[in-house]
N, C-alpha and C positions, 0 to 999 in steps of 0.2 A: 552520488548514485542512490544513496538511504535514503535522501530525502524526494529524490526523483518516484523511487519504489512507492514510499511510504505517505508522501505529502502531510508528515509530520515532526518539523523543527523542535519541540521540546524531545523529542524519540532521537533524534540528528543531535543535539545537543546534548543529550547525556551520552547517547552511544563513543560522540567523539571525545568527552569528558571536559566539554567549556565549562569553565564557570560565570563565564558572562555571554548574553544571547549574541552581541556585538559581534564575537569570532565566529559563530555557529552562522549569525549573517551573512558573512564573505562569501561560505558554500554555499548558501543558498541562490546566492547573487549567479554563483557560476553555474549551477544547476541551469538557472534563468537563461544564461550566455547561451549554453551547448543547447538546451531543448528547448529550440524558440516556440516550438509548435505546443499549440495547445489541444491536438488529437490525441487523445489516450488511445489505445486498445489494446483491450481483454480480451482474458480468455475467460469464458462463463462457462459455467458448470450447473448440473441441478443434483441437488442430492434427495432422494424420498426416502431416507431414516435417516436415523442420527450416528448409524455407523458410518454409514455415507459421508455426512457433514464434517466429522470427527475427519476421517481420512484427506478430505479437502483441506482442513484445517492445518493439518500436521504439515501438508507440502507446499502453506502459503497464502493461500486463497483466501479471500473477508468475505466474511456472509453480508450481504446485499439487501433482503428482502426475501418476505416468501411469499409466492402466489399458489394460489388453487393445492395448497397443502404439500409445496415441494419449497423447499429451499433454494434461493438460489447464491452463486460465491461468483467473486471475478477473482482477478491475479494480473497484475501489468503483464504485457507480451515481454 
């Protein structure tokens, strides 16, 4: 599921504590099994300060990009 969330195996790989990427493969493999689909959907958010962004931050969300001076974050559904 970390790596479903995150789509990042060295992050899946320390979180589980492998010391060889070979076991940290297996899960991934299964990740691949259960979520055949390759449809993401987010939730998107716009933040226009940095308190904003900060609070997006704290409950998950990756900054994206910014357009026309707003920030914007997603978060997997």
């Amino acid at each position: 599921m970390e790596y479903h969330k995150t789509k990042d195996i060295m992050h899946v790989k320390q979180t589980l504590g492998h010391k060889n990427i070979q076991n940290t493969l297996i899960y991934i493999n299964l990740e691949h099994a259960i979520f055949q689909t390759t449809d993401d959907d987010f939730i998107v958010k716009v933040a226009g300060t940095v308190q904003d962004a900060c609070k997006l931050l704290e409950v998950g969300f990756e900054y994206v990009t910014e357009m026309d001076g707003k920030r914007l974050f997603r978060k997997r559904k």
